[in-house]
C-alpha positions as CSV (number, residue, x, y, z in Angstrom):
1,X,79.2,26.8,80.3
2,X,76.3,25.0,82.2
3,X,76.4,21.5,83.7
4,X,72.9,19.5,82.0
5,X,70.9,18.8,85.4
6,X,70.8,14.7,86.2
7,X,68.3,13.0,84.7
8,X,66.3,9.8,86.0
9,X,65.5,6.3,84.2
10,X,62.7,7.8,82.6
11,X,64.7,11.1,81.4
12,X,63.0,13.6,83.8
13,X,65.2,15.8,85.1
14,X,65.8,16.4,88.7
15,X,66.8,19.6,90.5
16,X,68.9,19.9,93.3
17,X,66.3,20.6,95.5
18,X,64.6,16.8,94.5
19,X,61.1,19.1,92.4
20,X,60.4,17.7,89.1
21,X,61.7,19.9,86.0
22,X,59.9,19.2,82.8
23,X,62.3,16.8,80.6
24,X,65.9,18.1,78.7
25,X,66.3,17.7,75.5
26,X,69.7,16.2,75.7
27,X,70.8,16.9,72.2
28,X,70.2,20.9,72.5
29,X,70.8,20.8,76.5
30,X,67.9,22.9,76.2
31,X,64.5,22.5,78.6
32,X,60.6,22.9,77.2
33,X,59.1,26.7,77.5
34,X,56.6,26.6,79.8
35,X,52.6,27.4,78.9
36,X,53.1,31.1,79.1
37,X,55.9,31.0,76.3
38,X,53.4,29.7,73.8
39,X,51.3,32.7,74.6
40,X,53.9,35.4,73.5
41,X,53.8,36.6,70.2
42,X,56.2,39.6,68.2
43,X,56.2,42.9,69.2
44,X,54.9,43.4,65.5
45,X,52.0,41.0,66.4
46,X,50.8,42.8,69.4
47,X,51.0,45.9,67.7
48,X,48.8,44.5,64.7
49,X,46.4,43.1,67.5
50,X,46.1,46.4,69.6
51,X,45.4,48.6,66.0
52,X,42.5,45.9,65.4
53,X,41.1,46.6,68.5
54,X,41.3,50.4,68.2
55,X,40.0,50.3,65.3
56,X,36.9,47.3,66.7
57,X,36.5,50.0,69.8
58,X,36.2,53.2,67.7
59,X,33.4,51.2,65.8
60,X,31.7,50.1,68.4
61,X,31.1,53.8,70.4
62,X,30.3,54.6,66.7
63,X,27.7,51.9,66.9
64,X,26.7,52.9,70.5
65,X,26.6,56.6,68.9
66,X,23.9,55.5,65.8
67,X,22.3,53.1,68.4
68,X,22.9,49.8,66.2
69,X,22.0,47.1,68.2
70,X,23.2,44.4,68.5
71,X,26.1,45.7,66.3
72,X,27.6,47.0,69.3
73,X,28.3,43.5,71.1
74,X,29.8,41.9,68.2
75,X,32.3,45.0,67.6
76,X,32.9,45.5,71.6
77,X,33.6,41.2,72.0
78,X,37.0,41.4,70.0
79,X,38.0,44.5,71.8
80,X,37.8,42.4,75.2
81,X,39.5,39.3,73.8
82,X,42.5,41.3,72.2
83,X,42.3,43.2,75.3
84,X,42.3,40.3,77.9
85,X,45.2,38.6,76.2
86,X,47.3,41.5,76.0
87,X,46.4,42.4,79.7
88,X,47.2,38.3,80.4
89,X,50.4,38.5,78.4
90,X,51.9,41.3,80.3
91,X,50.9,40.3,83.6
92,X,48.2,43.2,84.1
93,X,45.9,41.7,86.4
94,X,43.3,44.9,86.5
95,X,43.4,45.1,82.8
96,X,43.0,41.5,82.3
97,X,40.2,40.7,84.8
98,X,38.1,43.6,83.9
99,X,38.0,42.8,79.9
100,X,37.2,39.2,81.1
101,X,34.3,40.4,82.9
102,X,32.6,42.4,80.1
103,X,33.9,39.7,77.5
104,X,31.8,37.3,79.8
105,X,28.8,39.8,79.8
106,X,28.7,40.4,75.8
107,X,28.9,36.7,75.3
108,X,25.7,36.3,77.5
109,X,24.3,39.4,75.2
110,X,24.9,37.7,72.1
111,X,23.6,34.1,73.2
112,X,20.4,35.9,74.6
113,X,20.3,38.0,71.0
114,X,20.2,34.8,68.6
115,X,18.0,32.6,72.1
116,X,15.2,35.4,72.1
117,X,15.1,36.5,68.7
118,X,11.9,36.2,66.7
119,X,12.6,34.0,63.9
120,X,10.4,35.6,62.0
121,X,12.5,38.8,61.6
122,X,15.0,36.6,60.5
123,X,16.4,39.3,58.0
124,X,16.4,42.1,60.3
């Protein structure tokens, strides 16, 4: 059984070593998840995410294959976002920092695609 730590005026609690702790629900004798708990999602749900992004990465070599442009920066984006927050989620800092940087460099591609398109070729 644990002992609730004590808990100020304003119901914050307050750890032995005097730090703040984010406030106890008193009824559960549970404390908040932190940020990072919000992030997590089913070992089902990462699966699902890391199929899509197979399946977003096989289409855009496929793309890079046929030479589809732009094609190939709207496929390889979702790859590097499912990527990044699987490599975030599990602490993989190469993995993580890595998709961020080429998730950073399609975003430029695609803003400079629909910035220096000719409008004329609107339906191209």
């Amino acid at each position: 059984m644990t002992v609730p730590a004590p808990v100020n005026a304003l119901g914050v609690a307050i750890s032995a070593e005097g730090g703040w702790q984010p406030p106890i629900n008193r009824e559960a004798g549970l404390t908040p998840p932190d940020w990072r708990s919000r992030l997590i999602i089913s070992g089902r749900g990462e699966t699902i995410l890391k199929k899509l992004a197979l399946i977003s990465g096989i289409a855009s070599v496929v793309a890079v294959v046929l030479d589809l442009y732009p094609l190939t920066m709207f496929l390889s984006l979702p790859f590097c976002l499912i990527w990044s927050y699987c490599g975030w989620l599990h602490n993989e800092p190469q993995l993580k920092w890595v998709n961020i940087l080429f998730m950073c460099l399609y975003a430029y591609g695609i803003m400079r695609y629909f910035l220096m398109r000719d409008p004329s070729q609107a339906g191209v």
